[in-house]
C-alpha positions in Angstrom: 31.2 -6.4 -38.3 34.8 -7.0 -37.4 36.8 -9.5 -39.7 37.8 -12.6 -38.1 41.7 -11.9 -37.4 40.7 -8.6 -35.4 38.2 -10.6 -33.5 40.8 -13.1 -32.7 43.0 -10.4 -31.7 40.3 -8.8 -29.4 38.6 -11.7 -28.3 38.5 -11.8 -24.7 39.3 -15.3 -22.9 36.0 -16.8 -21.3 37.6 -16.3 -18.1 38.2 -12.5 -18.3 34.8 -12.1 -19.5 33.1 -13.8 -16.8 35.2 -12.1 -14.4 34.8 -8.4 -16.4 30.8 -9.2 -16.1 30.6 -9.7 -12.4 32.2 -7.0 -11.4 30.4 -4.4 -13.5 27.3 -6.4 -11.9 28.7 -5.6 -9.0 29.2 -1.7 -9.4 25.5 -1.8 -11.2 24.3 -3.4 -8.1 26.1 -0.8 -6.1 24.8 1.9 -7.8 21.5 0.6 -8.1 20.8 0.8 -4.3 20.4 4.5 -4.3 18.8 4.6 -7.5 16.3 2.1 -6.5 15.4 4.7 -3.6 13.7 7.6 -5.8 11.0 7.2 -7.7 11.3 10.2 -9.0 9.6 10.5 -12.8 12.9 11.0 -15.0 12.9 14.4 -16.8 11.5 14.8 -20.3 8.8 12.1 -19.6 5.7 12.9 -22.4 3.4 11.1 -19.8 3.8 12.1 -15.9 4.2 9.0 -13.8 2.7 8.1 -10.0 5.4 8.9 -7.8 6.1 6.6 -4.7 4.9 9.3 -2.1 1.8 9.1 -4.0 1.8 5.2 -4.4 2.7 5.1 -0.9 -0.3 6.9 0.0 -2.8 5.0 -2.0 -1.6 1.5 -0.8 -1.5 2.5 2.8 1.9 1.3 4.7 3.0 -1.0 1.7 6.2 -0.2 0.4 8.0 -1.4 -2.6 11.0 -3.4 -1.1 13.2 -1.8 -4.0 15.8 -3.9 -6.1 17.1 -7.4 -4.8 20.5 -7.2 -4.4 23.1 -9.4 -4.1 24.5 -12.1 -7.4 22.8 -11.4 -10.8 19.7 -14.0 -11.0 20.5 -14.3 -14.9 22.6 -13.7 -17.6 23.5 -17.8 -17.4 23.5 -19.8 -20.6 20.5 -22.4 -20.4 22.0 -25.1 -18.8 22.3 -28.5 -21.1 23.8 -27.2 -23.9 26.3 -28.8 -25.9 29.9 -27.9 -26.3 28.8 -26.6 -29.7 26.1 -24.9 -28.6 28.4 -23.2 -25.8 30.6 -22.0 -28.6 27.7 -20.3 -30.4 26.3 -18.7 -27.1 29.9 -17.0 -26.5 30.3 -15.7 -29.8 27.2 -14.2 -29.5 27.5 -12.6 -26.1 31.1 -11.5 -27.3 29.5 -9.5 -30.5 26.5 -8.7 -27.9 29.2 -6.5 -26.0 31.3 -5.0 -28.3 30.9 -1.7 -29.7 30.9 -0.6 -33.5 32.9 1.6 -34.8 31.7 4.4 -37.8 34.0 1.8 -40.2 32.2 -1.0 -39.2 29.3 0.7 -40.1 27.8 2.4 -37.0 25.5 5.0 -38.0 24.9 8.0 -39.6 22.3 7.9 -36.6 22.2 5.7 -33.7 20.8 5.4 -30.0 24.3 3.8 -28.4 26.8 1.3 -30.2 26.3 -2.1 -28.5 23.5 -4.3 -27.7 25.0 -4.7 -24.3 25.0 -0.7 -23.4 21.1 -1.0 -23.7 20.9 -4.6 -22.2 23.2 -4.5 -19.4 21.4 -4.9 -16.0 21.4 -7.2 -13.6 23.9 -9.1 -16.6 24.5 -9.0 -20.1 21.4 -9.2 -22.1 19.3 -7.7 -19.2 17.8 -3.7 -19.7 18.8 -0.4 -18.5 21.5 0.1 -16.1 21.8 2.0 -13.4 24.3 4.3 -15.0 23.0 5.6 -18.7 25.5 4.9 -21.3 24.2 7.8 -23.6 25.3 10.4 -21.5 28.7 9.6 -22.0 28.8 8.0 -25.9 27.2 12.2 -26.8 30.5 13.2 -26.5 32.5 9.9 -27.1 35.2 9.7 -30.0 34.6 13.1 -30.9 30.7 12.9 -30.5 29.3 16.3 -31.3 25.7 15.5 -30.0 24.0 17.7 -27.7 22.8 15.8 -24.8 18.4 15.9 -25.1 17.1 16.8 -22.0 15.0 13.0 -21.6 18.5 11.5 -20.5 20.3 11.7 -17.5 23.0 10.0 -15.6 20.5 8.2 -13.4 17.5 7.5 -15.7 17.0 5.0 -18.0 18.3 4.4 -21.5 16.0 5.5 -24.1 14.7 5.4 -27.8 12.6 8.4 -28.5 9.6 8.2 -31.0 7.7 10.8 -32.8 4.1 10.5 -32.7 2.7 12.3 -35.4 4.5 13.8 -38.8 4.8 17.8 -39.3 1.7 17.3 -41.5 -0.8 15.6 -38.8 -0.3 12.2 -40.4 1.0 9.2 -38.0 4.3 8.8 -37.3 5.4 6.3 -34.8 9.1 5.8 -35.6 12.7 5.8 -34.0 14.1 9.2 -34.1 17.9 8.2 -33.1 19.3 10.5 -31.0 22.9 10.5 -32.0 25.1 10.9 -35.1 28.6 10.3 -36.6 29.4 13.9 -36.8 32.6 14.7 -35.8 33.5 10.9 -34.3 36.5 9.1 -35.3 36.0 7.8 -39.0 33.4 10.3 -40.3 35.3 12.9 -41.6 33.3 14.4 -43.8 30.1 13.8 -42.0 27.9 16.7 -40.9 24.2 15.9 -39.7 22.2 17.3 -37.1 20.1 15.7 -34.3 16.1 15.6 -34.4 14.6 19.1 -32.8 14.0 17.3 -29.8 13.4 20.5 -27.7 10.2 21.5 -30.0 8.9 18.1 -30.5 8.7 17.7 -26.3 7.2 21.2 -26.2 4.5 19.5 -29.4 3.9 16.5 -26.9 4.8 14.9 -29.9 7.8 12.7 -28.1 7.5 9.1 -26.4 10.2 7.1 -25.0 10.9 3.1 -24.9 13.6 1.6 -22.5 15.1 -2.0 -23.5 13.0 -4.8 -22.7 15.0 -7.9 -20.9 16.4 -10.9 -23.1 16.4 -13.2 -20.6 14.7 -16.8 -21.5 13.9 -15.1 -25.0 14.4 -18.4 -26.4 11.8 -20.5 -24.4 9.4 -17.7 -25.2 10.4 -18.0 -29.1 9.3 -21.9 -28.7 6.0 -20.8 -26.7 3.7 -23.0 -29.5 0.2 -20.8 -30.7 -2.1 -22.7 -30.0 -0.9 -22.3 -26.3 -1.2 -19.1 -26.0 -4.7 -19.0 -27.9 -5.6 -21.8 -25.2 -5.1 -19.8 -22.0 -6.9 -16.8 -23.9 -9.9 -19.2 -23.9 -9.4 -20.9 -21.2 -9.4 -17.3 -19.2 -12.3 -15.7 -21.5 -14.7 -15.6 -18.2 -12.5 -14.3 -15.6 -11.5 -11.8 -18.2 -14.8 -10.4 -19.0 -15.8 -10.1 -15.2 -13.1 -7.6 -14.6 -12.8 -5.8 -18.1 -10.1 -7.9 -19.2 -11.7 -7.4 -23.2 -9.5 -6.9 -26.2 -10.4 -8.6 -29.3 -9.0 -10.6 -32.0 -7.4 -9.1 -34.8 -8.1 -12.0 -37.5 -12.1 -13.1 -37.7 -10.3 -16.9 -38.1 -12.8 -19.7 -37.0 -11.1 -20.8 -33.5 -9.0 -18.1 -33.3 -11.2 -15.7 -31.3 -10.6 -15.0 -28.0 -10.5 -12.2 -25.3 -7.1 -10.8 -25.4 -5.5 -9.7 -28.7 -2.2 -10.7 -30.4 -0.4 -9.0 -32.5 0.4 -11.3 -35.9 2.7 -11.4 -38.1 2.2 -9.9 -41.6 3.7 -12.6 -43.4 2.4 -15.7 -42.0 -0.3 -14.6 -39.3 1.3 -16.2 -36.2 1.7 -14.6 -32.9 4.4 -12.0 -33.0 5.6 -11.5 -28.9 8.3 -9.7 -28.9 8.9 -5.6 -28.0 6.9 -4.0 -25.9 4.0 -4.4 -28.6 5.0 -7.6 -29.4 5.4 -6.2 -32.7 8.5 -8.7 -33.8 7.6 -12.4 -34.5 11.3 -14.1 -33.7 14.8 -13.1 -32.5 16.4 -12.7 -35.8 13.8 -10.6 -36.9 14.4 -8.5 -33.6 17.9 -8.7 -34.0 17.7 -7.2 -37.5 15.7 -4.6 -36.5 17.1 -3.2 -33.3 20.5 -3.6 -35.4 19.2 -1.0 -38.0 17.3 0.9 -35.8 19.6 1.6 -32.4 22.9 1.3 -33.7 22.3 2.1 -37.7 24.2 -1.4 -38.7 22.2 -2.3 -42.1 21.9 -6.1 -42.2 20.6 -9.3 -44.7 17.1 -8.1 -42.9 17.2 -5.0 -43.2 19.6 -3.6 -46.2 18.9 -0.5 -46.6 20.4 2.2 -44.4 17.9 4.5 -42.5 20.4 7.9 -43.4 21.5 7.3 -47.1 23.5 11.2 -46.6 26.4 10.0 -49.4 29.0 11.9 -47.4 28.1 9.6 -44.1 28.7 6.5 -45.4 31.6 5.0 -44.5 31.2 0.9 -44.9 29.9 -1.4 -47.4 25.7 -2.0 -47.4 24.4 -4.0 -46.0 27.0 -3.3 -43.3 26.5 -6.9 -41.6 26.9 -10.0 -43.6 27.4 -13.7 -43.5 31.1 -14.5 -44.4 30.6 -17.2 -47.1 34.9 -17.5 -46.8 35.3 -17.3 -42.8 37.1 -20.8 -41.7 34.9 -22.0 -39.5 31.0 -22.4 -39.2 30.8 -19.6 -35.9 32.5 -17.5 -37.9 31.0 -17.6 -40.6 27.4 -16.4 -38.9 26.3 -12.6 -39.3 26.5 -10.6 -36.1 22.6 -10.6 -36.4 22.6 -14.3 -36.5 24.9 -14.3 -33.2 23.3 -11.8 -31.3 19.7 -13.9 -32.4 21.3 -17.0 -30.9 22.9 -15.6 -27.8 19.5 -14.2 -26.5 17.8 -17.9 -27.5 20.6 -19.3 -25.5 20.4 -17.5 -22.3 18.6 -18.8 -19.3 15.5 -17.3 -17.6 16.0 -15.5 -14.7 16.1 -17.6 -11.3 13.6 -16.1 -8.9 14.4 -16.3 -4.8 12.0 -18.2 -2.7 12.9 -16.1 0.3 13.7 -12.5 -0.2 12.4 -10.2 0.1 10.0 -10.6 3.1 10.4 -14.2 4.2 9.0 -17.5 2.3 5.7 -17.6 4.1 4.9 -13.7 2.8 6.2 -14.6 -1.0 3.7 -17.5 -1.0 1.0 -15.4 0.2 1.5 -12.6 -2.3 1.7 -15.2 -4.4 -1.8 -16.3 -4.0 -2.8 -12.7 -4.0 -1.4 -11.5 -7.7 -4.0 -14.6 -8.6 -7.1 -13.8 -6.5 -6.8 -10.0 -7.4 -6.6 -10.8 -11.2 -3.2 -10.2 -12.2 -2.5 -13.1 -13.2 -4.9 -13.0 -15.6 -2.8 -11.1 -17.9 0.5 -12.0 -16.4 0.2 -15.8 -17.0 2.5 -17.1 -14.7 3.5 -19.9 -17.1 3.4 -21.6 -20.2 5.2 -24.8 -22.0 7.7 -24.7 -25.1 6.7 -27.0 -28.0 9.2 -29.9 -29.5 11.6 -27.4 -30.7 15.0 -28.3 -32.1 17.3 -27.2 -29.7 16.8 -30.2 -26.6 17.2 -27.7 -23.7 14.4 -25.7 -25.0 12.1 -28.3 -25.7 9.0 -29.6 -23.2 10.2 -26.8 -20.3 8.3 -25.1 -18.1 8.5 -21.1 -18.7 7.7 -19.1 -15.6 6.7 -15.8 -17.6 4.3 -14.3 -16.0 3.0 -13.0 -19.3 0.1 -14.3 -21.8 2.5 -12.8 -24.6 -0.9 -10.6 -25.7 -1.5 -7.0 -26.0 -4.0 -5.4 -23.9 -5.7 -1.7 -23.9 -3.9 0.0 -21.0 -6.1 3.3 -21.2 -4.9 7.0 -21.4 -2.5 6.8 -18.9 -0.2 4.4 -21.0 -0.8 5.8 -23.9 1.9 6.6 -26.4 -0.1 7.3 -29.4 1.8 4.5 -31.6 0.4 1.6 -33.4 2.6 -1.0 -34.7 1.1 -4.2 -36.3 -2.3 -4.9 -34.8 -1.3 -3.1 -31.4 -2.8 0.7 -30.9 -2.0 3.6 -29.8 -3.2 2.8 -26.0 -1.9 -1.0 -26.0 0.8 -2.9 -25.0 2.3 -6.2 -24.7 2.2 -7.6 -20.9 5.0 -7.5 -20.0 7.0 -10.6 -18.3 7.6 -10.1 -15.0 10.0 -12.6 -14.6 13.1 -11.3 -13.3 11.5 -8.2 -12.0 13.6 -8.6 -9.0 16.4 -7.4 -10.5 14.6 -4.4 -12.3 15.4 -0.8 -11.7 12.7 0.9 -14.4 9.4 0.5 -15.2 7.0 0.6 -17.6 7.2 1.0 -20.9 8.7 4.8 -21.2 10.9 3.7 -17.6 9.0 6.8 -15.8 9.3 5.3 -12.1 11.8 3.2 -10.5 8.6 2.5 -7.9 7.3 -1.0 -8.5 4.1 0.3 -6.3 3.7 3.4 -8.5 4.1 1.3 -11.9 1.1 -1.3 -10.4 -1.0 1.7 -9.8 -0.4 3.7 -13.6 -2.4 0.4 -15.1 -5.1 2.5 -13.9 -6.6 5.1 -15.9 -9.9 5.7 -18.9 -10.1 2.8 -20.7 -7.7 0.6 -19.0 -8.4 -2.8 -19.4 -6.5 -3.3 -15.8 -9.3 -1.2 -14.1 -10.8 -4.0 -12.2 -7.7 -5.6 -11.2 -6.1 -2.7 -9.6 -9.7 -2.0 -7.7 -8.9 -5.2 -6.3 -5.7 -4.8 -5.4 -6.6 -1.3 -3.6 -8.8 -3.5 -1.7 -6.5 -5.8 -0.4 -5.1 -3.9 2.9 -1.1 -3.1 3.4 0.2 -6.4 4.9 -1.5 -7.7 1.7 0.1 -5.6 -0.3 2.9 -5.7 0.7 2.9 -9.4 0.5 2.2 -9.2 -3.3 4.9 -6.6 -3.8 7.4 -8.9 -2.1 6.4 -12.0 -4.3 7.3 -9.6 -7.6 10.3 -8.7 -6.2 11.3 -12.3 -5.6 10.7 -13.1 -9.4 
């Protein structure tokens, strides 16, 4: 966490910022076009994906229309804010995008050493970009890492997990990737990375890419009860196509056909991470700070590598400043990065491109009458939350923030919470436009090719993607054009 006076020293105008962000969107958006154009499964995948030649195939003439280019559809503040309010979401997108240093606390093992490397596409705060930042940071500052054979240039940025310990037992933690050994600040410092190489010969090694942060905060103001009410309210379309799950507390009311994934504490609906396994955005600030970059925090004080000789900063590493001069200053870079994300806008679909209005509005109607919006609940309302432009809206998710089987094919083996080894959050497709990876792992850049991996043994999706193999290619295509206009 830098001190105030080398923030003020570093701190970029609002101006240069703005104008530093669009034009790496712009390269990203360069770059993407050719990436979006092989759907190639990236190397060092634990679970082989459906390739577009094959989804291409299955689904006839229909074509995923690849990545909408053009401005970045988010990355905006929420619009109403306060001049206060503003001044909260900048700090937080300027500690979002800076990277730690080993004095700061960065390490002994980390993934990258921003929030913004990760969450960088189509804007600040989105998910992987088109050019992986942990090819280069391996070797950064002195880096000693070896490169594991699950990144490339091209493919996305990823966490790897460990199924299983050496004894058989569950595993199901980060294993970081990197280390301080031999960076600028660590002298003294000598670890070694994880055995990758044996643990993908085990098939003991699964991968997460960054999920979006996009509208976080309307989803953070999503009440319960809402989200139990469309789980009822859908109970019988559900069960017709295998739509099942259950309900992980026997609470009078509070059974329903999808299952959530609660919080330990207080038993309400956790939704965030790709098994919803973090109730709010501190919380998931706190942890990713920890876990990705090694930054112990007031949430989590412990360091994950107590190695003496690798400890270079005070722990917990991130703090509030009780003496900082003002209140913005005074907040922990957890509690900015928390407020940044719950500040940022949804992402703005198109109502034209790709494909035309008319053919949006049709796939429109099909993503209903095949099922997918079943799980992909294409909106909810925010409760009366404290911060005015959160409260009362509208959020155009296309999720039901619940965690469904998703059958061998999805599989990663992991549990966390209430959410098994074969189940996953649905994800939100909002902003899927502006996507370049799918899926929880990022194995495809095909849109068409991540539709048809919902089906496999146990998948509670089965039904849904019969239907949609039903439709015929104009209809397809159709539907693939609405997602692409989210």
């Amino acid at each position: 966490m830098r001190a105030p006076i080398t923030r003020l020293t570093n701190r970029l105008t609002n101006v240069s910022l703005v104008v530093i962000t669009i034009g790496l969107v712009s390269l990203q958006l360069a770059i993407a076009k050719s990436t979006a154009q092989s759907s190639a499964v990236s190397p060092g995948s634990s679970t082989p994906g459906v390739t577009g030649r094959q989804a291409s195939s299955a689904a006839a003439t229909a074509v995923d229309p690849g990545i909408r280019l053009g401005a970045a559809a988010a990355g905006s503040p929420l619009p109403g804010l306060t001049s206060a309010q503003m001044a909260y979401f900048l700090a937080g997108q300027e500690e979002f995008a800076a990277a730690e240093s080993v004095t700061e606390g960065l390490g002994p093992r980390m993934n990258l050493d921003s929030c913004a490397g990760c969450h960088a596409f189509p804007a600040i705060g989105g998910t992987s970009p088109a050019l992986n930042p942990q090819v280069a940071f391996a070797s950064q500052n002195g880096g000693l890492d070896h490169l594991p054979s699950f990144l490339t240039a091209n493919g996305p940025v990823r966490e790897a997990r460990f199924v299983r310990n050496p004894d058989g037992t569950a595993d199901g933690g980060v294993h970081d990737i990197f280390t301080i050994t031999g960076r600028v600040g660590a002298t003294g410092c000598s670890l070694t990375q994880p055995d990758f190489d044996t643990q993908l010969a085990q098939g003991n090694v699964i991968f997460r890419i960054p999920t979006p942060a996009f509208g976080a905060g309307l989803l953070e103001a999503i009440p319960d009860w809402a989200i139990l009410a469309n789980a009822s309210q859908n109970a019988a379309s559900n069960g017709a196509l295998g739509v099942r799950g259950h309900a992980n507390f026997q609470v009078s009311g509070r059974t329903m056909s999808g299952q959530t994934n609660n919080n330990g504490n207080d038993g309400t609906i956790a939704r965030f991470g790709w098994k919803a396994q973090n109730k709010s955005l501190l919380l998931f600030s706190g942890e990713a700070y920890n876990v990705e970059m090694g930054i112990s925090n007031e949430l989590f004080q412990t360091e994950r590598d107590e190695t003496s000789s690798c400890q270079f900063a005070t722990v917990p590493n991130d703090t509030t400043r009780t003496d900082a001069v003002s209140t913005v200053d005074s907040l922990s870079d957890m509690e900015k990065f928390a407020i940044f994300m719950r500040f940022l806008a949804p992402p703005a679909p198109s109502v034209d491109s790709p494909g035309g209005a008319a053919s949006i509005g049709k796939g429109s109607a099909f993503f209903t009458s095949v099922g997918c919006a079943l799980c992909h609940t294409p909106s909810f309302s925010t409760g009366s939350t404290a911060v005015a432009p959160l409260r009362n809206q509208k959020v155009n998710v296309f999720s039901d923030l619940l965690v469904h089987n998703m059958g061998v094919g999805l599989a990663d083996g992991v549990s966390q919470g209430q959410a098994g080894p074969q189940e996953f959050r649905s994800a939100p497709l909002w902003g899927l436009g502006q996507r370049l990876f799918f899926l929880h792992d990022g194995r495809t850049t095909d849109l068409l090719a991540a539709i048809l991996a919902h089906e496999s043994t146990g998948s509670e999706a089965n039904g849904v993607i019969k239907n949609f193999r039903s439709l015929n290619a104009n209809q397809k295509q159709d539907l693939l054009n609405f997602l692409r206009s989210l």
